[in-house]
C-alpha positions in Angstrom: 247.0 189.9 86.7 248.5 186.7 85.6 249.3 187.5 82.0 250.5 190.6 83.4 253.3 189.2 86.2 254.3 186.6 83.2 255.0 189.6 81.1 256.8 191.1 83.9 258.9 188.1 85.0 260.2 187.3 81.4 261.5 191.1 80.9 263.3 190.9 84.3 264.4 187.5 83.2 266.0 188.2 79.7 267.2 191.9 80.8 269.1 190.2 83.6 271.0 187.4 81.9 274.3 189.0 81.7 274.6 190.3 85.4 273.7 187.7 87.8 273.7 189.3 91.0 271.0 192.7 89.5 269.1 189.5 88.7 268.7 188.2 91.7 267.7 191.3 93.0 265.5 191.9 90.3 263.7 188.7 91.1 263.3 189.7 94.4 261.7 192.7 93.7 259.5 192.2 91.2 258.6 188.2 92.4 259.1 188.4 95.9 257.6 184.7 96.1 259.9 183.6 93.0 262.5 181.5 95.7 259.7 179.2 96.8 259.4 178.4 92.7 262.7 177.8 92.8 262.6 175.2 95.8 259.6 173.3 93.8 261.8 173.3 90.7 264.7 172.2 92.2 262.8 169.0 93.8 260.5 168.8 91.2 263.8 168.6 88.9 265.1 165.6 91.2 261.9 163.5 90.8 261.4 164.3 87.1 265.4 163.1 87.1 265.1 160.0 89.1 261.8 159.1 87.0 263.3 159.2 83.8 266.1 156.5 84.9 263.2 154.7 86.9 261.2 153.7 83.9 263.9 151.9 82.4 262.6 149.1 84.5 260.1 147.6 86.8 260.2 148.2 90.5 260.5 143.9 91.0 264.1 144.8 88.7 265.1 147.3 91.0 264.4 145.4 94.1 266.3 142.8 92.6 269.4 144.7 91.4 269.3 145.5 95.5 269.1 141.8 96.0 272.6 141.4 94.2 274.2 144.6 95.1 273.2 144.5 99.0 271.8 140.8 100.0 272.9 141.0 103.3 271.8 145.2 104.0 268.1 145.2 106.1 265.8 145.7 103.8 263.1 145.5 106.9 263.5 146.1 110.2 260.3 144.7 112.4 259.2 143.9 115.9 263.2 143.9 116.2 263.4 141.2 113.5 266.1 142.2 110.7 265.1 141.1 106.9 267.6 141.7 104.6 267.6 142.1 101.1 268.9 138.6 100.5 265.9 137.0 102.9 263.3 139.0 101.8 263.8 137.7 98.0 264.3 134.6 99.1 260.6 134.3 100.7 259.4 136.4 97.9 260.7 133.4 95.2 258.6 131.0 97.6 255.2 133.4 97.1 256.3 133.4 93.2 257.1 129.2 93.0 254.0 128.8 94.6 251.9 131.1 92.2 253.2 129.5 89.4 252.4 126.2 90.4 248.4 127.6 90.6 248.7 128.5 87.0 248.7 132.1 87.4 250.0 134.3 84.5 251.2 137.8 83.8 248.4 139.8 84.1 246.3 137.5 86.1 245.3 139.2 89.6 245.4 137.7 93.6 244.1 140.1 96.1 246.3 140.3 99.1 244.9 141.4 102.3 247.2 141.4 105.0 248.4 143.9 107.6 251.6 146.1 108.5 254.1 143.3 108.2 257.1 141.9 105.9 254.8 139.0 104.5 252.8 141.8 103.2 255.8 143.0 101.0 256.9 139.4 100.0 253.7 138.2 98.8 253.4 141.8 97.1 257.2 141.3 95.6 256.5 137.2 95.0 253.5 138.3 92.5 255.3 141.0 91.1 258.0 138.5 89.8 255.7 136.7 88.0 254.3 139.8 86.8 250.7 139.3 88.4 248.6 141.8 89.0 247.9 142.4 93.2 244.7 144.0 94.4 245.5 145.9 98.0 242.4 144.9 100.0 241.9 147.1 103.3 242.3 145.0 106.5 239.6 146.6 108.3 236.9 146.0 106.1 233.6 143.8 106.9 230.8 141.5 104.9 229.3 144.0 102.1 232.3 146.5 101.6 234.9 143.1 101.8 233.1 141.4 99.2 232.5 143.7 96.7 236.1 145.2 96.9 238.0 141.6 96.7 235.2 140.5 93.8 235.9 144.2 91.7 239.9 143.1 91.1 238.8 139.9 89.6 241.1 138.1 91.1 242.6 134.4 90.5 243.0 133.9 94.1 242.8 135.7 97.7 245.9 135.5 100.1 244.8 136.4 103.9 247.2 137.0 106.2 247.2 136.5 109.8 245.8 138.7 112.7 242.9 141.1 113.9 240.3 139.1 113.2 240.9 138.3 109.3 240.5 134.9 109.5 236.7 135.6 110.9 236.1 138.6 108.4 236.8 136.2 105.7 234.7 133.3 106.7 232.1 135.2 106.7 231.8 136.2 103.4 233.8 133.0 102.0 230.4 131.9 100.8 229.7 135.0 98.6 233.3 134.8 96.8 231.8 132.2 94.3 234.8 130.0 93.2 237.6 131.9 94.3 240.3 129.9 96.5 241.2 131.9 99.2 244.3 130.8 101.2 245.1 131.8 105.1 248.1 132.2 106.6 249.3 132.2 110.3 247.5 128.6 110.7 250.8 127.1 111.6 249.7 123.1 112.1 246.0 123.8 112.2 243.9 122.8 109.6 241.6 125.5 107.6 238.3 126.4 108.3 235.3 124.8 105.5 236.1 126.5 102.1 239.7 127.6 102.8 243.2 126.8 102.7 246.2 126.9 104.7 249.4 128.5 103.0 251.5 127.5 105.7 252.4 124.1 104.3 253.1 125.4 100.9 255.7 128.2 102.7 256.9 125.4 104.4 257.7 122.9 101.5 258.4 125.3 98.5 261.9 125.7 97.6 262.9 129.9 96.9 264.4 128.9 93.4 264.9 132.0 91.8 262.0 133.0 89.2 263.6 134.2 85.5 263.1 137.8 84.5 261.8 136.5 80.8 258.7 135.3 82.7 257.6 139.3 83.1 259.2 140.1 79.9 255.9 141.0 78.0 255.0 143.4 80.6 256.0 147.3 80.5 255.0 150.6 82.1 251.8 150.9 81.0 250.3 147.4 82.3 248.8 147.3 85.4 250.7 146.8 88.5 248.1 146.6 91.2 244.9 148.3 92.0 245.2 150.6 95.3 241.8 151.1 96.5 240.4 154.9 96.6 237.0 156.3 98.6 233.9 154.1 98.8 234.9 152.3 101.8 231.6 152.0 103.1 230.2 150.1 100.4 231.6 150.2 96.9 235.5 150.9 97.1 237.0 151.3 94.1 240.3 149.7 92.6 242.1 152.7 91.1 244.5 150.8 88.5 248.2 151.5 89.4 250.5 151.2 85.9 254.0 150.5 86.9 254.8 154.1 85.7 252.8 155.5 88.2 254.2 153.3 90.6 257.6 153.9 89.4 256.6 157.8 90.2 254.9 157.1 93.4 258.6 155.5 93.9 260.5 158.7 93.1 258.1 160.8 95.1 260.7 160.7 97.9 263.4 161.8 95.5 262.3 165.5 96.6 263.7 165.1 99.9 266.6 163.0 98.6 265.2 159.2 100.0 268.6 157.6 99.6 269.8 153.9 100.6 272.0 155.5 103.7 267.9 156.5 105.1 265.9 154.4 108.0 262.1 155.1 106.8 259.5 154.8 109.5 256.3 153.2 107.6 252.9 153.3 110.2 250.5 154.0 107.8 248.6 151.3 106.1 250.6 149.3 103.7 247.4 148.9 101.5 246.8 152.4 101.1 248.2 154.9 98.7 251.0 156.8 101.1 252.5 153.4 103.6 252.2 151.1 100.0 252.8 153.4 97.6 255.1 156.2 98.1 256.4 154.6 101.0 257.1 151.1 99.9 257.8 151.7 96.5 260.3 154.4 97.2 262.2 152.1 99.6 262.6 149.7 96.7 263.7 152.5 94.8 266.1 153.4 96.7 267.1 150.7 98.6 266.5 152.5 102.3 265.8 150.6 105.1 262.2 149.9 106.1 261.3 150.8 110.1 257.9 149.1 109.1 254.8 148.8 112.4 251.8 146.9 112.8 250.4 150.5 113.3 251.2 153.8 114.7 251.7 154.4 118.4 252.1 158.1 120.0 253.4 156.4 123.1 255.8 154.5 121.1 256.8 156.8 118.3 259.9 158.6 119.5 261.5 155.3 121.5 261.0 153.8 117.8 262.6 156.5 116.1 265.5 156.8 118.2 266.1 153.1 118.6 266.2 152.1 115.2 267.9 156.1 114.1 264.9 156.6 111.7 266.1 159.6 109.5 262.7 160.2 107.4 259.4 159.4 108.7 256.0 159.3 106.5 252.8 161.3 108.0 249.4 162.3 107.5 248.4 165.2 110.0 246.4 163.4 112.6 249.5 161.9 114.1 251.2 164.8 114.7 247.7 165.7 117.0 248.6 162.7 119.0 252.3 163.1 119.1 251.8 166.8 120.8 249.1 165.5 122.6 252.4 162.9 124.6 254.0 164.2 127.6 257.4 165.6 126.3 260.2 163.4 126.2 263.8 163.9 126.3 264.0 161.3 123.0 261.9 164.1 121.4 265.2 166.3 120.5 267.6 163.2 120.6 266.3 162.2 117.4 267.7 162.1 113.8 265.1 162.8 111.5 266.2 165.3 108.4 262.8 165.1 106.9 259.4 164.2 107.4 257.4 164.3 104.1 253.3 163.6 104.1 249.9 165.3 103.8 247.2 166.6 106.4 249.4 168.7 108.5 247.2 171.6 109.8 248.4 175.4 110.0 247.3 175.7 113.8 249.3 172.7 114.3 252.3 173.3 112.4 254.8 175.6 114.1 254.2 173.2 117.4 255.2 170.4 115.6 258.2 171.9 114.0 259.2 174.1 117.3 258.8 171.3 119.7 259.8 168.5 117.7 263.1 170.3 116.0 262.1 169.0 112.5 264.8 170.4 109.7 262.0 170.2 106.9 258.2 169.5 106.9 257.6 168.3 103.1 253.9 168.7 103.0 252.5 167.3 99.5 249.3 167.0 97.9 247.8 163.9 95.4 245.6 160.9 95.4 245.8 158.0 94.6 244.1 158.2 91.0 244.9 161.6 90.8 247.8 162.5 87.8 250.5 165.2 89.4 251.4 165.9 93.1 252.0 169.4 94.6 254.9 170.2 97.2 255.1 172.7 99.7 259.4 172.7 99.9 259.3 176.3 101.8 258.0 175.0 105.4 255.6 177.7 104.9 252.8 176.2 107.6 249.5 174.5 106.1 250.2 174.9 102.5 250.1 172.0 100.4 251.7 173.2 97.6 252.3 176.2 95.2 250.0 177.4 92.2 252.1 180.4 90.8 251.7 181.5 86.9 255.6 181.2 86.8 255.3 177.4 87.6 252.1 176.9 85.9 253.9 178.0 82.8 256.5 175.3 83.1 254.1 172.6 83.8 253.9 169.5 82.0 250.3 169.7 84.6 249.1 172.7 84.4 246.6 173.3 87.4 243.9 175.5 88.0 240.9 176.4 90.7 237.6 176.7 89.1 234.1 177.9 90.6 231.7 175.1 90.9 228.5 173.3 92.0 228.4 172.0 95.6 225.6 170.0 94.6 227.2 168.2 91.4 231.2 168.7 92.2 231.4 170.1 88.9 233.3 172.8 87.3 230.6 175.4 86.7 231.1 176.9 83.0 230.5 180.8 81.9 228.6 182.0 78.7 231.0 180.5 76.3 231.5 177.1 77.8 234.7 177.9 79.6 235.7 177.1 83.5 236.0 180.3 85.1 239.0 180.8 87.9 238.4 181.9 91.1 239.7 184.9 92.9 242.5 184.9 95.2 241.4 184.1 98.5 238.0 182.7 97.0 237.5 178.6 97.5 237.7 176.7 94.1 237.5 173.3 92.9 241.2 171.8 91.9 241.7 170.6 88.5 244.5 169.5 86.7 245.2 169.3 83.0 246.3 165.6 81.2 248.8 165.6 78.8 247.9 164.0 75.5 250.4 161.3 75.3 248.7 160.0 78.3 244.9 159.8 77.0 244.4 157.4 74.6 240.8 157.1 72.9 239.9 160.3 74.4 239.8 158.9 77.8 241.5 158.1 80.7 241.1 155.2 83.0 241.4 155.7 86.7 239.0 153.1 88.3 238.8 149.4 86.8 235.3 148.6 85.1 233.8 151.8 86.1 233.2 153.9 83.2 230.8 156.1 85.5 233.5 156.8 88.5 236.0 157.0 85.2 234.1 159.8 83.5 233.4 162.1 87.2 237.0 162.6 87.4 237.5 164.4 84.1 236.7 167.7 82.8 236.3 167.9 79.4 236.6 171.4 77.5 237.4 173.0 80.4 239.1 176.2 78.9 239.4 174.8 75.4 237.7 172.7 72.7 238.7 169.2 73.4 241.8 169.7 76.3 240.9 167.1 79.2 241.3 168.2 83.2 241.3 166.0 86.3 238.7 166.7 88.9 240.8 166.1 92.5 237.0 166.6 94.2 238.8 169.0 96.6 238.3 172.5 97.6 240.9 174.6 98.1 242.2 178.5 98.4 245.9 180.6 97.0 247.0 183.3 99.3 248.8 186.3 97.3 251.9 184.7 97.4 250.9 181.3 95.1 250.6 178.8 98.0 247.5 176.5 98.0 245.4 175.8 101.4 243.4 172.9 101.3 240.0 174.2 101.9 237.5 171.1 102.0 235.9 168.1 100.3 233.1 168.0 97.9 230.7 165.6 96.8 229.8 162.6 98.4 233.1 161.8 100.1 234.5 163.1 103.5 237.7 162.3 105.2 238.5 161.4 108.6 241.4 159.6 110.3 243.3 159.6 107.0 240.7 157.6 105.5 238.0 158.7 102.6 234.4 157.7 103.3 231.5 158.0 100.7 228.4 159.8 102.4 226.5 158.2 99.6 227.1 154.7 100.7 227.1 155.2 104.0 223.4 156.6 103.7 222.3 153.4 101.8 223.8 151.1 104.4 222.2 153.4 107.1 218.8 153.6 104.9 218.6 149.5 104.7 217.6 149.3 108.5 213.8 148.2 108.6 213.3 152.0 110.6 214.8 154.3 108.8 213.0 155.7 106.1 215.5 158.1 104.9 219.4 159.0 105.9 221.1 161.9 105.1 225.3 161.5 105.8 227.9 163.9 106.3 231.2 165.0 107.8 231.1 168.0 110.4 234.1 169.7 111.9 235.4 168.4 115.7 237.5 170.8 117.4 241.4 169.8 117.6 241.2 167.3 114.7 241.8 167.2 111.7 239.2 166.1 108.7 235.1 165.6 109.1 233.7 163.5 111.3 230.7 161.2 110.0 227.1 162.1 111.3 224.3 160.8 110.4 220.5 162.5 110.1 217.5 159.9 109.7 213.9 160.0 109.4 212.0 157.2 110.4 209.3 155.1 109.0 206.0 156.5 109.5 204.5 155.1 112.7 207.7 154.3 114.2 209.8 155.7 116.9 213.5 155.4 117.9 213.6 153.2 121.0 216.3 151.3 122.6 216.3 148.5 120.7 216.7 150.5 117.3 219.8 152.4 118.3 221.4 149.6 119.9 220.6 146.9 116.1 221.7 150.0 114.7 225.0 150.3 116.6 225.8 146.7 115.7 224.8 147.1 112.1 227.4 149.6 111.8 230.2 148.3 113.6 228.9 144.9 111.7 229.4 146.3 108.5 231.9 148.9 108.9 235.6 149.7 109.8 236.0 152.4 113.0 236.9 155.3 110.9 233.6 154.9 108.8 231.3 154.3 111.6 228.8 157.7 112.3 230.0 159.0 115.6 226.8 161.1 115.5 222.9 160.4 114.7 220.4 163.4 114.6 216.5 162.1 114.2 214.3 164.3 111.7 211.1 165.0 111.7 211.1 165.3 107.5 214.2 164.8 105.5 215.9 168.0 104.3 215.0 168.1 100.8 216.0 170.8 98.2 213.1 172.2 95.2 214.1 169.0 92.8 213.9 166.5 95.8 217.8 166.0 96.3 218.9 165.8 100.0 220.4 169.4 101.2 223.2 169.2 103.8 224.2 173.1 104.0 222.3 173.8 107.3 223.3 170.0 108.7 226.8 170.3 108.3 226.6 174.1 109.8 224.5 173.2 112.7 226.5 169.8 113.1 226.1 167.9 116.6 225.5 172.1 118.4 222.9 171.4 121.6 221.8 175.3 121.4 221.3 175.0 117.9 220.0 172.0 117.3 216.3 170.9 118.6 216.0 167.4 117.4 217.1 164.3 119.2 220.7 164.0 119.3 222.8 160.9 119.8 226.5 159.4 120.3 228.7 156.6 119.9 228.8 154.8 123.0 231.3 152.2 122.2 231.3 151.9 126.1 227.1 150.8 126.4 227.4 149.4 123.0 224.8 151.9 121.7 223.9 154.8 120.4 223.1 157.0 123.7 221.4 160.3 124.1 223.8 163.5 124.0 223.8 166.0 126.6 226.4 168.5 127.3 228.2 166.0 129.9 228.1 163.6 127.1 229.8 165.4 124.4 232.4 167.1 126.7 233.6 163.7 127.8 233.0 161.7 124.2 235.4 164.7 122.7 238.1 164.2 125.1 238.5 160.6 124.6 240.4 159.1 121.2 236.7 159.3 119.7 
């Protein structure tokens, strides 16, 4: 069918060059879905446009050039603070001064961990001048997950901001961090706690002497620029290794809705992650828009915000629309001046409220990850696509893409007779890959996570459809209607998303498993009506002899909201007689996830998060039809 509309679409093509109007008919005809090609090329053409003037230099240059060009336009605009350009680099030389004064070098590492707030971006800016390496470490994590993802950077130092807790989260694990020096800030006068230090004094005392370009002159586009952390936050997250070419792309994601300097961007998500640190930030320092930057996202709040501060292009995943419809309309809901929204996670029984009620010119829905090596675009507003997969743009891509049948079980590609990948039908669920260019791989390889060569080698595909080519393995499921858009369909393997966050099942069964009860845990997401993503649940079997009493739910309660951020956290527990095994004695969630947290389906003990006992509590029907109409 394929080789068949190519055939087609290059005889319409070449027959139509001389009249241009028959071809545009032609198109039409024969490629009724050729327009939304053209839309994807178009922005596609615009990134690939901005990126080849944007590796010329490092995002710290460009932020710089800024500096000269526009020191006194905001660069920031926060809790009705204005930063501009000027101030920012200013506090950004102090970070740098005082860096250089602990020895660090290009290429050294400091893990930041710090929330939603302009030191974030100075300290990450300060590093970057000296070219140092920064390791985004995720606020909300706790003991196990915190040490293991500061100590897998490496890192020369830590730099803890102020708020939420921090200060606490990192005294307790201070001890595990070996030698690493790990300074606070937010202490003001007040001396540090045993082991740490105070910034504060050094902020206070260092000049912001400008740091020479030659001091990052050994460093191009293919060193590391910092590590953005991807899945395994309930145990083992990972630092996928950012080049400063991907960043420079991440930066001229944006270009596809024409992110300009006259824009007001609204950043909620987390600055640490992928979309609010990567495509966010770095394509305000591209180019040179204004930052609306929160702590974190508030429905009640969202459309005073907008207004107030005339935000023109907001960054979403999905789940905030559900709370933004979920408001009381608002007269500031059509009094806005948004152009464009542009994020991921937007659901099709969602979508036409949002854009109906809301009055939103263009919903840019895009697809990626963080390690991941392309992005897909859905430029049509066609409602809970996430992109486009037609031969025509297949043919032209530097990425070509493909959906593959595979193995629930492995979250492999499953191969035919000959070795090959085979495609899935329209319509039919398929794993997406994506084919590396050459001049990318080097040794035969690539390298996604640092000093994992086992995480390194799941996410490639080797001889997929021919001897030696090399695919990426996204891990997600996903469907193509008959007119080439792409449906996100699900996640495979031992990851599940909810709240915009990734969480390993894998993990979260061995921190589950460790309890002196359990005998075995079996952890997956299941569906909850009116959100988006999978919920965590959580099916254990219990040490033989040994029942589930008050005492175990409530130590086990605390042991996850000990050890784990909210979005992690099981929100329900189903007790086993006998594990759920398949022949070769790996754990089978098929009937689990289908049967879920269902009273008439589901005989065994059921339980909830009671965050308002402080427990795990039975489920009954009174339960559950007051725990789902809470914020859960």
């Amino acid at each position: 069918m394929v080789k068949t509309e190519m055939k087609l679409y290059e005889k319409v093509l070449l027959g139509s060059a001389g009249t241009a109007s028959a071809g545009v008919v032609a198109w039409k005809t024969m490629f009724p879905w050729i327009g939304h090609d053209l839309k994807v090329i178009k922005a596609g053409g615009k990134i690939k446009k901005q990126i080849d003037v944007s590796v010329l230099s490092l995002l710290i240059d460009k932020f710089e050039k800024h500096v000269v060009d526009t020191p006194k336009k905001p660069f920031i605009i926060f809790e009705d603070n204005i930063y501009t350009f000027e101030f920012v680099d200013q506090m950004a030389c102090k970070i740098a001064n005082i860096a250089k004064s602990w020895g660090l070098k290009p290429r050294d590492c400091v893990a930041i961990m710090i929330q939603n707030e302009p030191s974030f971006i100075w300290t990450f800016l300060g590093l970057q001048k000296l070219g140092v390496i920064t390791a985004h470490i995720n606020f909300n994590l706790r003991m196990h997950p915190l040490i293991h993802s500061i100590l897998a950077a490496d890192p020369k130092y830590l730099i803890v901001g102020p708020g939420d807790g921090m200060l606490e989260a990192v005294i307790d694990v201070v001890d595990s961090l070996g030698k690493l020096q790990v300074y606070v800030q937010g202490l003001d006068t007040l001396p540090a706690p045993h082991g740490l230090h105070s910034l504060d004094p050094l902020l206070a005392k260092t000049l912001p002497l400008p740091i020479s370009p030659l001091v990052r002159q050994g460093i191009t586009q293919e060193d590391t620029c910092c590590y953005i952390y991807t899945s395994g936050t309930t145990g083992s997250p990972k630092p996928a290794i950012i080049r400063h070419v991907k960043a420079n792309g991440l930066g001229c994601g944006m270009c596809c809705i024409d992110l300009s300097s006259a824009d007001n961007l609204y950043i909620v998500l987390p600055l640490y992650h992928s979309s609010g640190g990567g495509l966010a930030l770095c394509g305000a320092i591209v180019s040179g828009a204004t930052i609306i930057l929160r702590r974190k996202f508030s429905a009640s709040n969202f459309w005073s915000d907008v207004c107030r501060y005339n935000v023109t292009v907001f960054q979403y995943i999905g789940e905030l629309f559900r709370y933004l419809l979920s408001q009381p309309p608002s007269d500031l809901e059509a009094a806005h001046k948004l152009r464009a929204v542009f994020g991921n996670g937007l659901r099709k029984d969602i979508w036409i409220d949002v854009q109906k009620r809301f009055k939103l010119p263009l919903i840019a829905e895009f697809f990626g990850a963080t390690e991941g090596v392309t992005m897909m675009l859905n430029m049509s507003n066609v409602p809970g696509a996430i992109g486009r997969l037609s031969p025509f743009l297949n043919r032209i891509d530097p990425y070509p893409k493909a959906l593959v049948k595979f193995d629930y079980s492995t979250a492999m590609p499953i191969r035919d007779k000959n070795g090959n990948c085979i495609k899935v039908a329209i319509g039919e669920p398929g794993l997406f890959i994506a084919k590396i260019p050459e001049n990318i791989i080097k040794d035969g390889s690539l390298n996604v996570y640092r000093s994992s060569n086992e995480a390194n080698e799941k996410k490639l595909v080797r001889d997929a459809f021919s001897k030696g080519d090399l695919w990426f393995n996204f891990g997600d499921v996903m469907t193509l209607d008959r007119n080439y858009f792409l449906y996100f369909n699900d996640r495979i393997g031992d990851t599940f998303r909810w709240k915009g966050e990734n969480v390993s099942t894998t993990e979260l069964a061995n921190l589950i498993a460790g309890m002196s009860f359990v005998h075995d845990a079996n952890v997956y997401g299941v569906a909850i009506p009116g959100h988006d993503g999978r919920a965590g649940m959580v099916a254990i079997t219990l040490k033989e002899g040994l029942k589930l009493g008050e005492g175990e739910l409530k130590e086990l309660y605390d042991h996850v909201c000990q050890e784990l951020p909210t979005y992690a956290r099981p929100l329900f527990l189903r007790v086993l007689d006998a594990a759920v095994l398949t022949n070769t004695f790996k754990q089978r969630k098929v009937e689990l996830v289908s049967e879920g947290f269902d009273l008439n389906q589901v005989k065994d003990p059921l339980y909830f998060l009671d965050n308002e006992k402080h427990t795990y509590s039975p489920l009954t029907t009174a339960d559950l039809s007051k725990f789902l109409s809470s914020k859960l």
